[in-house]
PDB file of N, CA, C and O in Angstrom:
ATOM      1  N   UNK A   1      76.521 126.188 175.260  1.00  0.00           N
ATOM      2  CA  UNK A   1      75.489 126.653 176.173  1.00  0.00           C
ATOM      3  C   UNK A   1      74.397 125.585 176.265  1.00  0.00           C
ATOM      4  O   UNK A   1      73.999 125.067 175.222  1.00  0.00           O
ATOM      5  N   UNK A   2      73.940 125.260 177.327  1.00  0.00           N
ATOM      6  CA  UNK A   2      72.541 124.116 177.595  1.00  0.00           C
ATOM      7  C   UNK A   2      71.658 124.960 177.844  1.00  0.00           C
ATOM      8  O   UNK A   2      71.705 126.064 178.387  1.00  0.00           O
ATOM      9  N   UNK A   3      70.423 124.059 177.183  1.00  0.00           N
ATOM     10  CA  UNK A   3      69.428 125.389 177.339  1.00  0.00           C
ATOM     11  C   UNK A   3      68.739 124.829 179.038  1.00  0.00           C
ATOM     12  O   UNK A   3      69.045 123.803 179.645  1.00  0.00           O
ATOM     13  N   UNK A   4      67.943 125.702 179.377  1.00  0.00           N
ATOM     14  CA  UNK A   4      67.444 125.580 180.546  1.00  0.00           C
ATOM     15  C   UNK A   4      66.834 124.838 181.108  1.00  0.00           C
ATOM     16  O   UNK A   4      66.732 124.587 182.309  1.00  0.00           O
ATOM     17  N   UNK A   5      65.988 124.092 179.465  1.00  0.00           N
ATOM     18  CA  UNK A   5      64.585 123.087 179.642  1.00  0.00           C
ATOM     19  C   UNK A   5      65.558 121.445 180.118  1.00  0.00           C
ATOM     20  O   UNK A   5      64.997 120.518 180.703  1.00  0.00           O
ATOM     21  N   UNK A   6      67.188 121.411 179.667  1.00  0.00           N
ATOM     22  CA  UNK A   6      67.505 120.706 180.190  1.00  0.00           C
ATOM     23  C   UNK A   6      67.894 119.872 181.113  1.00  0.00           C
ATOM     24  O   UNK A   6      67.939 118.645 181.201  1.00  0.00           O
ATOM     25  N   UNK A   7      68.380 121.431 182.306  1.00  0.00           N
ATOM     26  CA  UNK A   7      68.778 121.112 183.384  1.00  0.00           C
ATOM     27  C   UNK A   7      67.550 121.338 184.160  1.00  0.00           C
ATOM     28  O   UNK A   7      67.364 120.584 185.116  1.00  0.00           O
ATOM     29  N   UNK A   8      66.603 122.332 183.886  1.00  0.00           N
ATOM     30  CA  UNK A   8      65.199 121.708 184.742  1.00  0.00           C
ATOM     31  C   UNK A   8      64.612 120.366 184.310  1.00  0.00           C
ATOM     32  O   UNK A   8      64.246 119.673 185.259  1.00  0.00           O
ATOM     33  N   UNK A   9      64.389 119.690 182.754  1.00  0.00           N
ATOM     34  CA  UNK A   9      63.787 118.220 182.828  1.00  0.00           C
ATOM     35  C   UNK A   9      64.723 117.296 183.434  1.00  0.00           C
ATOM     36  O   UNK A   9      64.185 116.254 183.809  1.00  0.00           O
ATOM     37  N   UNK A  10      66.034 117.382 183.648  1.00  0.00           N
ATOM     38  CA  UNK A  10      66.895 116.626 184.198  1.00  0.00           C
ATOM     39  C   UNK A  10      66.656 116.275 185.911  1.00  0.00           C
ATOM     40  O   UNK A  10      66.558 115.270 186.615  1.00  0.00           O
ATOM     41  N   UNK A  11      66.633 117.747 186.080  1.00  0.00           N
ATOM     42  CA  UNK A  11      66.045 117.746 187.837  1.00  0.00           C
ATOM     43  C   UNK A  11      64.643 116.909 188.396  1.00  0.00           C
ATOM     44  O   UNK A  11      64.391 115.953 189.129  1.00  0.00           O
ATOM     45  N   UNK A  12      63.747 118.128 187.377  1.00  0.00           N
ATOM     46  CA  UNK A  12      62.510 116.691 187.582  1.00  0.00           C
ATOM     47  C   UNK A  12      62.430 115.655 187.544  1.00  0.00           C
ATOM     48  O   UNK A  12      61.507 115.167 188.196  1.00  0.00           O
ATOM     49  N   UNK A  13      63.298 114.767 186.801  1.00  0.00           N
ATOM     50  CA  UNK A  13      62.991 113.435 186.223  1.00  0.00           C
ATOM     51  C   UNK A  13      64.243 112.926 188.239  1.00  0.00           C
ATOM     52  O   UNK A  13      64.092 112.040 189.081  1.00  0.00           O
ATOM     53  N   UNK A  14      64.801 113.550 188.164  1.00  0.00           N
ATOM     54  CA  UNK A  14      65.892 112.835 189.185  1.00  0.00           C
ATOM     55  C   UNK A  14      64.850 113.036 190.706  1.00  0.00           C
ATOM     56  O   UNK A  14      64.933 112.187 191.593  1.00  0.00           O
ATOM     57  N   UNK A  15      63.921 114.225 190.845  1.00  0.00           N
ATOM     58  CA  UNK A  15      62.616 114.482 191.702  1.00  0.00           C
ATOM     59  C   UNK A  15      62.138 113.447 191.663  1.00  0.00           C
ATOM     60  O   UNK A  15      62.076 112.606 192.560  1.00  0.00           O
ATOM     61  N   UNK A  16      61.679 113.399 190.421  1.00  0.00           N
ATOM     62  CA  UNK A  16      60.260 112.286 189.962  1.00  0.00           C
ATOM     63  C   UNK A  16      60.990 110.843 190.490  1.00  0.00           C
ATOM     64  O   UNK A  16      60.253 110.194 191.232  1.00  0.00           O
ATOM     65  N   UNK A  17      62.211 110.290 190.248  1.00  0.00           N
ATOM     66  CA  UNK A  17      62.626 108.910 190.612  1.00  0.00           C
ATOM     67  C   UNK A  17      62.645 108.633 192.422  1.00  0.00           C
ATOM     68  O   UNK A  17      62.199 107.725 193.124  1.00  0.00           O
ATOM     69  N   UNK A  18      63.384 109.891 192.714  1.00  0.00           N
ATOM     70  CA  UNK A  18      63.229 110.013 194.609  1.00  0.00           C
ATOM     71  C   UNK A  18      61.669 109.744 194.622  1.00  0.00           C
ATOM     72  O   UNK A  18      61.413 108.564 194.380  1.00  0.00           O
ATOM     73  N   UNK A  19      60.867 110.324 194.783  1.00  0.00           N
ATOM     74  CA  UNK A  19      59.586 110.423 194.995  1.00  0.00           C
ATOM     75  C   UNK A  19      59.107 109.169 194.962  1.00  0.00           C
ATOM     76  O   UNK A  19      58.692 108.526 195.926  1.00  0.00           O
ATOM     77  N   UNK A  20      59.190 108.716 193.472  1.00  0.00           N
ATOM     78  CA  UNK A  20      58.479 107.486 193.053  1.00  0.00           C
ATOM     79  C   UNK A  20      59.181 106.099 194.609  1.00  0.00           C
ATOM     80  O   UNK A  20      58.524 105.202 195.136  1.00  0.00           O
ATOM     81  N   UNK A  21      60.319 106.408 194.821  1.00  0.00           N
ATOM     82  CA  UNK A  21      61.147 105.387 195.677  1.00  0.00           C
ATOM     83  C   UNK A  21      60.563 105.396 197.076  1.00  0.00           C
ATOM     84  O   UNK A  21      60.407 104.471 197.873  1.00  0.00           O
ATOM     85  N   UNK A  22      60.242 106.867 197.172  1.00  0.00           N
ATOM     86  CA  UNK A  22      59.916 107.237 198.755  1.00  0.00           C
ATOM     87  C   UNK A  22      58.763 106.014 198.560  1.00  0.00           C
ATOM     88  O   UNK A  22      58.804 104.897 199.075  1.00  0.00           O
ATOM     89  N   UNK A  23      57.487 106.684 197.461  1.00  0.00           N
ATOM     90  CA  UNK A  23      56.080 106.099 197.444  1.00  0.00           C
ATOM     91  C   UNK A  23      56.682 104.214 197.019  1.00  0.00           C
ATOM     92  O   UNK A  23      55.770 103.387 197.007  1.00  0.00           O
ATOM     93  N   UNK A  24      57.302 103.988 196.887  1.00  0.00           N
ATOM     94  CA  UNK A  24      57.446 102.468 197.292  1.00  0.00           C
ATOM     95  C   UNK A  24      57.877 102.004 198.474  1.00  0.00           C
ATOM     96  O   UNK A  24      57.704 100.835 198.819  1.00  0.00           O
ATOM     97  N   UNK A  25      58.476 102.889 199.190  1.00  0.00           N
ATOM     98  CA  UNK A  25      59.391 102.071 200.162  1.00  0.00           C
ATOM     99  C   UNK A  25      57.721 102.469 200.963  1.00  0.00           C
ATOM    100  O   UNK A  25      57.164 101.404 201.228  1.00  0.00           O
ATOM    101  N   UNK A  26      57.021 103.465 201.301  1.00  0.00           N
ATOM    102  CA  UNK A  26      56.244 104.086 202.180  1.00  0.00           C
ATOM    103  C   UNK A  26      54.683 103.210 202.031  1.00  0.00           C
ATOM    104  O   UNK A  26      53.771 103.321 202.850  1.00  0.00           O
ATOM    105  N   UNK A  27      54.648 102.467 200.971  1.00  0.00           N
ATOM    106  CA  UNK A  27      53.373 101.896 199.758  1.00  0.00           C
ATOM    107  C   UNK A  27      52.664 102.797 199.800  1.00  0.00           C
ATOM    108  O   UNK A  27      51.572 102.586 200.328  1.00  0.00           O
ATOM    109  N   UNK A  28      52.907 103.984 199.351  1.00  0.00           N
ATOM    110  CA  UNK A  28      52.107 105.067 198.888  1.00  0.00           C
ATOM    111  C   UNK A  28      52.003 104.826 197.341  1.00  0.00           C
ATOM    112  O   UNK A  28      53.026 104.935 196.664  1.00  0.00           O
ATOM    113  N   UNK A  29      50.724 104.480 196.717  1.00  0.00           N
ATOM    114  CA  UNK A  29      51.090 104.715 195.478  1.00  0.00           C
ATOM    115  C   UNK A  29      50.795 105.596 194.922  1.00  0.00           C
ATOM    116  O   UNK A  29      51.475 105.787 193.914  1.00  0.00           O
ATOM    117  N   UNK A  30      49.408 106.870 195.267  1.00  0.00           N
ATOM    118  CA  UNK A  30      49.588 108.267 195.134  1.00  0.00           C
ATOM    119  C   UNK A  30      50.859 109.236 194.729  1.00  0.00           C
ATOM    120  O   UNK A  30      50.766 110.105 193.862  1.00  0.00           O
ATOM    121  N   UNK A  31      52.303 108.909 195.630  1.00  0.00           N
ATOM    122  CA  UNK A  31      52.922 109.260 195.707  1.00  0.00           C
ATOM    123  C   UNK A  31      54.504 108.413 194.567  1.00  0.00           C
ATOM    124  O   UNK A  31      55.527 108.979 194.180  1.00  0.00           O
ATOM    125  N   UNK A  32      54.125 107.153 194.380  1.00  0.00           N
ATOM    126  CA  UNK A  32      54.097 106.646 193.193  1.00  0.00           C
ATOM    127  C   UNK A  32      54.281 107.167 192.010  1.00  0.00           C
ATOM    128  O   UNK A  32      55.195 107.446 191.234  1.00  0.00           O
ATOM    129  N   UNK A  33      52.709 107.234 192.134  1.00  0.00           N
ATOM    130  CA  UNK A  33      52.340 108.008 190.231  1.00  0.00           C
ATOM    131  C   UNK A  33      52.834 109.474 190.360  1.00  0.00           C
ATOM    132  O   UNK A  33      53.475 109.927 189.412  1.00  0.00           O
ATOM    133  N   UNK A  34      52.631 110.146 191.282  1.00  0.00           N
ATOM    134  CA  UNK A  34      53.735 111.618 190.783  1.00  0.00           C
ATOM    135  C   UNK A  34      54.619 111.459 190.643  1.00  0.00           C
ATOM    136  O   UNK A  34      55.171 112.353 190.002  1.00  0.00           O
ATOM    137  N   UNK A  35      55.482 110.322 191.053  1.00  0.00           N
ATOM    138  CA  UNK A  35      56.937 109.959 191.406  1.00  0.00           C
ATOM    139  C   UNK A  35      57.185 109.940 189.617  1.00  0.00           C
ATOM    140  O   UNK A  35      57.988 110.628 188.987  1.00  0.00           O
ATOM    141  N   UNK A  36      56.279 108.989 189.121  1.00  0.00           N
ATOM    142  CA  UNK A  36      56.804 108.266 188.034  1.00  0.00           C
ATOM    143  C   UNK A  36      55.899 109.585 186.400  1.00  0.00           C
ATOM    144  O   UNK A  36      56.132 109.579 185.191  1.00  0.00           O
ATOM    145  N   UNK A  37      55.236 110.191 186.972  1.00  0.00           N
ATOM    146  CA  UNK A  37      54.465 111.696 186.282  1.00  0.00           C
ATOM    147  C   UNK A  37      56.149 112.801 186.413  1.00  0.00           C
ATOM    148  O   UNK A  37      56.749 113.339 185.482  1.00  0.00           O
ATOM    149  N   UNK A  38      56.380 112.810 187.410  1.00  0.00           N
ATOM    150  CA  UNK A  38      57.439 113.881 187.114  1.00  0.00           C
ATOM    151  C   UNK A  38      58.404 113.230 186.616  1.00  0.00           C
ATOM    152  O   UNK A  38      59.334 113.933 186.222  1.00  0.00           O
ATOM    153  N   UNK A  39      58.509 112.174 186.498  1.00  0.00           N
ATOM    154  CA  UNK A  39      59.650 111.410 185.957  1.00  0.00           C
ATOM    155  C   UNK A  39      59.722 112.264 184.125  1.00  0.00           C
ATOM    156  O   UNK A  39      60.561 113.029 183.650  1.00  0.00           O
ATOM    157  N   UNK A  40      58.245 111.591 183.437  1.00  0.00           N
ATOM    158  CA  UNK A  40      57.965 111.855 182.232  1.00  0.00           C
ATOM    159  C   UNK A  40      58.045 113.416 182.046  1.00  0.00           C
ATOM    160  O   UNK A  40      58.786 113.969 181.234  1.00  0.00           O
ATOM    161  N   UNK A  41      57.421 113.874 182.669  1.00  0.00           N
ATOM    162  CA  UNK A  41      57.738 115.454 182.220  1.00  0.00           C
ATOM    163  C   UNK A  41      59.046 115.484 182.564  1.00  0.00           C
ATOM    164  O   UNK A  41      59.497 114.700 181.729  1.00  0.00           O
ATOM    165  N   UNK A  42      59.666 115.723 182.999  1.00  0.00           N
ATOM    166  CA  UNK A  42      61.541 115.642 183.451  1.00  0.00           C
ATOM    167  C   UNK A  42      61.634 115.236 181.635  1.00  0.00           C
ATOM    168  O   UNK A  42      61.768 116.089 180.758  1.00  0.00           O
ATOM    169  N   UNK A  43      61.549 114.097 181.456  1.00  0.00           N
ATOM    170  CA  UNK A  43      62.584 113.373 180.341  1.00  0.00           C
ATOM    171  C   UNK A  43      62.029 113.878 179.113  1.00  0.00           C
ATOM    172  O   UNK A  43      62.584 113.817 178.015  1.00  0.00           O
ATOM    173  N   UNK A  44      60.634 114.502 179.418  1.00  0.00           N
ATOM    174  CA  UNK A  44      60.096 115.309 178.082  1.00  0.00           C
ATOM    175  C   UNK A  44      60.454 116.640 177.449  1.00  0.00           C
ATOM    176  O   UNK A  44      60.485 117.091 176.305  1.00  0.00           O
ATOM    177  N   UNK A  45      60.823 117.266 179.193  1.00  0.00           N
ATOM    178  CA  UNK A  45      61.523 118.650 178.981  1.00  0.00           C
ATOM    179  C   UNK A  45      62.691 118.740 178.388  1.00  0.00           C
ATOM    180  O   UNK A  45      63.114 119.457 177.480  1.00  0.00           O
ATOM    181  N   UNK A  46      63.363 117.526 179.329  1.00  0.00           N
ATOM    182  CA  UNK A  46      65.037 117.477 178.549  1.00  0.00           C
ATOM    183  C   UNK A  46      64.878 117.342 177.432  1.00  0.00           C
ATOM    184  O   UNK A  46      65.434 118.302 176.897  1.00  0.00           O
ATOM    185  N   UNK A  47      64.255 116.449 176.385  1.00  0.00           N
ATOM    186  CA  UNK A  47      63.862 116.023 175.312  1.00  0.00           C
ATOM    187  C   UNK A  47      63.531 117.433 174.326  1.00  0.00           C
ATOM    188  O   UNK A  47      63.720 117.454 173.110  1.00  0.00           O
ATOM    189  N   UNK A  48      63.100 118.370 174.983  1.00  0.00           N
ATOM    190  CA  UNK A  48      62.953 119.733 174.039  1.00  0.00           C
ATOM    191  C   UNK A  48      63.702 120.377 174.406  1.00  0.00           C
ATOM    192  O   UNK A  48      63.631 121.513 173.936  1.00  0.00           O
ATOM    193  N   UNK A  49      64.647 120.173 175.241  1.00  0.00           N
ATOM    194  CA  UNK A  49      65.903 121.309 175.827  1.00  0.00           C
ATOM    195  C   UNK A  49      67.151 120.803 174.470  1.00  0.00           C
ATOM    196  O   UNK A  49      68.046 121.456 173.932  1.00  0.00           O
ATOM    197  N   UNK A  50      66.801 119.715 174.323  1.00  0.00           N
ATOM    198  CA  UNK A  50      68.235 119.011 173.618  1.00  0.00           C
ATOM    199  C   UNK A  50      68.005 119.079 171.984  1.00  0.00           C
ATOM    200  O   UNK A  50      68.788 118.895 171.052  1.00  0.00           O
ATOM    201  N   UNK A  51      66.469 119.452 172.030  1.00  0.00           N
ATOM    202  CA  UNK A  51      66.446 119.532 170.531  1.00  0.00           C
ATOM    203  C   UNK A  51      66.854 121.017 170.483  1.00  0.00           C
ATOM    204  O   UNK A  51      67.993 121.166 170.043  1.00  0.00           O
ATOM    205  N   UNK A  52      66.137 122.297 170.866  1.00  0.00           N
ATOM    206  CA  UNK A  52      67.056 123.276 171.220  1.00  0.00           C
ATOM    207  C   UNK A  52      68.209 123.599 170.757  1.00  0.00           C
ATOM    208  O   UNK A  52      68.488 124.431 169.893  1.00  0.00           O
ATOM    209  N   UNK A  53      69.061 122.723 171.527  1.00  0.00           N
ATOM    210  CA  UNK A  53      70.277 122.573 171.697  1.00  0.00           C
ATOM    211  C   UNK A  53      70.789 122.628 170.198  1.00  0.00           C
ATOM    212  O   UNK A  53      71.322 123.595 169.655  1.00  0.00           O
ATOM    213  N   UNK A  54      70.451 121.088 169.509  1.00  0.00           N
ATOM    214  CA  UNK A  54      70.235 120.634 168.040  1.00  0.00           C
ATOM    215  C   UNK A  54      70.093 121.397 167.110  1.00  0.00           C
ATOM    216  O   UNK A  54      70.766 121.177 166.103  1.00  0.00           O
ATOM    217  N   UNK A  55      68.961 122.814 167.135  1.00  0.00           N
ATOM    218  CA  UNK A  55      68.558 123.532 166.500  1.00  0.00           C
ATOM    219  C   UNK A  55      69.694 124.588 166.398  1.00  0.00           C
ATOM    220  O   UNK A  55      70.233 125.048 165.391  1.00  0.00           O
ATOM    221  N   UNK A  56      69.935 124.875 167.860  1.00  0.00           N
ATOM    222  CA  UNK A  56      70.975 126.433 167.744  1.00  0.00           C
ATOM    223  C   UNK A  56      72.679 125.602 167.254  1.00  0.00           C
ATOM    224  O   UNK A  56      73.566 126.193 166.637  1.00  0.00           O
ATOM    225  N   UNK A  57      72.735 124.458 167.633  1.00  0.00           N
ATOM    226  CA  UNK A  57      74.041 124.407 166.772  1.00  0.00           C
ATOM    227  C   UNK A  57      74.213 123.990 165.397  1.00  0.00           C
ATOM    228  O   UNK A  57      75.286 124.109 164.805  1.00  0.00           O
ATOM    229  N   UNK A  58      73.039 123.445 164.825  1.00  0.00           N
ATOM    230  CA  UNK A  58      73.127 123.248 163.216  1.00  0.00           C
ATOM    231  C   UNK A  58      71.884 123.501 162.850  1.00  0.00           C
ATOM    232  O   UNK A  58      71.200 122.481 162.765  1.00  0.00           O
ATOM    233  N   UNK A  59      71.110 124.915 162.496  1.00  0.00           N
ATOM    234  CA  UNK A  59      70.475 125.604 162.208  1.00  0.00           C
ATOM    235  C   UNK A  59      70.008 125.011 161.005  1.00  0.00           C
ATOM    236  O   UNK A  59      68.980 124.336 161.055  1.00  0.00           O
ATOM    237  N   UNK A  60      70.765 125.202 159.660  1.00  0.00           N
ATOM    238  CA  UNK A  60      70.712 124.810 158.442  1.00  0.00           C
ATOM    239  C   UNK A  60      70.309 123.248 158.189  1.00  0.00           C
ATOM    240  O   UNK A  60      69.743 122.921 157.146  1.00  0.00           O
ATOM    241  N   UNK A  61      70.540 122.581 158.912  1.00  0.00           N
ATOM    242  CA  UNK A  61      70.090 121.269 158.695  1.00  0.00           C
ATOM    243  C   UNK A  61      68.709 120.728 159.393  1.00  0.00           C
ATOM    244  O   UNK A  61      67.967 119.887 158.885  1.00  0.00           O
ATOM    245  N   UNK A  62      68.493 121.425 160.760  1.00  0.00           N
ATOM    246  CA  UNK A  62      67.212 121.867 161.276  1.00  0.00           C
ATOM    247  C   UNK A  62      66.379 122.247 160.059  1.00  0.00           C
ATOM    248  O   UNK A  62      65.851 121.264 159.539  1.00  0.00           O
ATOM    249  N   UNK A  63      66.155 123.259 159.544  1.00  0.00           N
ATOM    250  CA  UNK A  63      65.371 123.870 158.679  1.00  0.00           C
ATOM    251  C   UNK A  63      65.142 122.828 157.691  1.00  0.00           C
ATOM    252  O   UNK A  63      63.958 122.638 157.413  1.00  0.00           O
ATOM    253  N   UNK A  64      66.292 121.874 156.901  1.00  0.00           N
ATOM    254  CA  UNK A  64      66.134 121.239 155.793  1.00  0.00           C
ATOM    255  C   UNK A  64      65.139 119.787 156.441  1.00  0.00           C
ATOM    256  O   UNK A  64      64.214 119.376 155.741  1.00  0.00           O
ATOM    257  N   UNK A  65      65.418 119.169 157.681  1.00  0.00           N
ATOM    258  CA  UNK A  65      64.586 118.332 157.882  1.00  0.00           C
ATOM    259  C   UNK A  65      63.323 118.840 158.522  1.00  0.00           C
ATOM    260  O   UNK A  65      63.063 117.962 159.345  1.00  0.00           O
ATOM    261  N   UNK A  66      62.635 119.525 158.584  1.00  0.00           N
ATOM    262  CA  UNK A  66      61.541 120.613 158.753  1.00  0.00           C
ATOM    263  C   UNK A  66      61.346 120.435 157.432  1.00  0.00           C
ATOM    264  O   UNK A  66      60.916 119.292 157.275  1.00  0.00           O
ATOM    265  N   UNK A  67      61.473 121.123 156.183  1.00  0.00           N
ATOM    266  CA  UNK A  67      61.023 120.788 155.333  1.00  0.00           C
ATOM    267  C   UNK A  67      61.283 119.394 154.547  1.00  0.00           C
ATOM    268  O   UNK A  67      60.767 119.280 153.435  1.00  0.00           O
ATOM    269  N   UNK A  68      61.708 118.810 154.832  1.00  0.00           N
ATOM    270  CA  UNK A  68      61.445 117.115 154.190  1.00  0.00           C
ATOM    271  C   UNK A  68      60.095 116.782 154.898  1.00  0.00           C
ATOM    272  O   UNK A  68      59.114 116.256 154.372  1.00  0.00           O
ATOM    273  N   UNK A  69      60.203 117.099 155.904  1.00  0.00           N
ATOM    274  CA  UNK A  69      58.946 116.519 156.898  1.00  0.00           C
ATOM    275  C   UNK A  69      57.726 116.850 156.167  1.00  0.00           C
ATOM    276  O   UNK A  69      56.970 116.040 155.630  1.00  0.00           O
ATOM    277  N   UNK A  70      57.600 118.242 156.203  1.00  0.00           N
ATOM    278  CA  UNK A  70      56.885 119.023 156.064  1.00  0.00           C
ATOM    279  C   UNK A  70      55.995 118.486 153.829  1.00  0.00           C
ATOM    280  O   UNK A  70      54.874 118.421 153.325  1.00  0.00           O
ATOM    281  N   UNK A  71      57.572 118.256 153.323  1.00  0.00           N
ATOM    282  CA  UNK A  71      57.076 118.215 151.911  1.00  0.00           C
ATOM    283  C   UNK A  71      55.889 116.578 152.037  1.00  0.00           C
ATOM    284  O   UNK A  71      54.812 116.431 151.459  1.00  0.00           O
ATOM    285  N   UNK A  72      56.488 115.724 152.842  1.00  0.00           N
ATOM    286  CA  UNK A  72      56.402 114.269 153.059  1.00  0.00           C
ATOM    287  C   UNK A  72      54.900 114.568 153.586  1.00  0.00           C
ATOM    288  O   UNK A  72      54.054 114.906 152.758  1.00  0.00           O
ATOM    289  N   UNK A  73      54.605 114.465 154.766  1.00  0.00           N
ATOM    290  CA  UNK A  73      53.393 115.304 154.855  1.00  0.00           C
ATOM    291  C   UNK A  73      52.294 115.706 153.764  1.00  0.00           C
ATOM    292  O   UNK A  73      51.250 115.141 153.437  1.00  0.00           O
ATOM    293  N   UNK A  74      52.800 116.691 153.391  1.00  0.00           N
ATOM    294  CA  UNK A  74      52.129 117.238 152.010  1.00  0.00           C
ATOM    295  C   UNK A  74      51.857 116.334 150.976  1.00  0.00           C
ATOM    296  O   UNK A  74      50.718 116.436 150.520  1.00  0.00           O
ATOM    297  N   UNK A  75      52.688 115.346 150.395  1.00  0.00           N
ATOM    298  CA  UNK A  75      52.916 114.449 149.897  1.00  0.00           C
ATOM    299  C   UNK A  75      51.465 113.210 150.222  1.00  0.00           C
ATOM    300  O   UNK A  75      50.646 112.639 149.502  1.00  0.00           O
ATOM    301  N   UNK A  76      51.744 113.241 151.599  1.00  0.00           N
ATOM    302  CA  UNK A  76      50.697 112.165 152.191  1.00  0.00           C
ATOM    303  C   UNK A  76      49.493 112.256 151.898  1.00  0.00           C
ATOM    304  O   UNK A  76      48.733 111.349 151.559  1.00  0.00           O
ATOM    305  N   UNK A  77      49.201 113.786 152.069  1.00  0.00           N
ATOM    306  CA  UNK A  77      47.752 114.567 151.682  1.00  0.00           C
ATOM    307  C   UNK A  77      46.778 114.116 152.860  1.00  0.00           C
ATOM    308  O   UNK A  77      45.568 113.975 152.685  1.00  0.00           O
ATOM    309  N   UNK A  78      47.662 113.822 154.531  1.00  0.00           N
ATOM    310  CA  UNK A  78      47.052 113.970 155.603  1.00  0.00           C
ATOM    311  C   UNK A  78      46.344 115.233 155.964  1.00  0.00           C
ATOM    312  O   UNK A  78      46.898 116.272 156.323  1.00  0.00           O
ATOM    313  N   UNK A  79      44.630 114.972 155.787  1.00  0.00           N
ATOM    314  CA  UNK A  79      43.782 115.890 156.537  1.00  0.00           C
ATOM    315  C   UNK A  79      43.980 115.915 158.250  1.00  0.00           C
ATOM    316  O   UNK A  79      43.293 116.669 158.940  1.00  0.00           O
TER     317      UNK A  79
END
């Protein structure tokens, strides 16, 4: 199963590249920077769709690097 955040950051980011192309071919660069803004959210969403993903198929190993992180961290004694 893919989670949802994938195939919507996938879409955006493929939005965000049209866009960005229109705003070059057009020299819009307004249209540019959303081009290349939806790009990043697109590849950010996918980016948490796939961890998701990561999480629901190996659960147990999720949790164990969560806590390494988490001890490491602690460890650091970052305020």
């Amino acid at each position: 199963m893919v989670d949802e955040n994938r195939v919507t950051g996938a879409a955006r980011d493929a939005f965000g590249r049209v866009q960005e192309a229109v705003g070059s071919v057009t020299g819009d660069r307004n249209a540019q920077a959303r081009g290349a803004y939806n790009q990043v959210q697109g590849q950010a969403t996918n980016a948490l769709g796939q961890l998701g993903d990561a999480v629901r198929e190996q659960p147990l190993t999720s949790v164990l690097i969560g806590a390494a992180i988490g001890y490491v961290l602690g460890r650091l004694r970052i305020l």
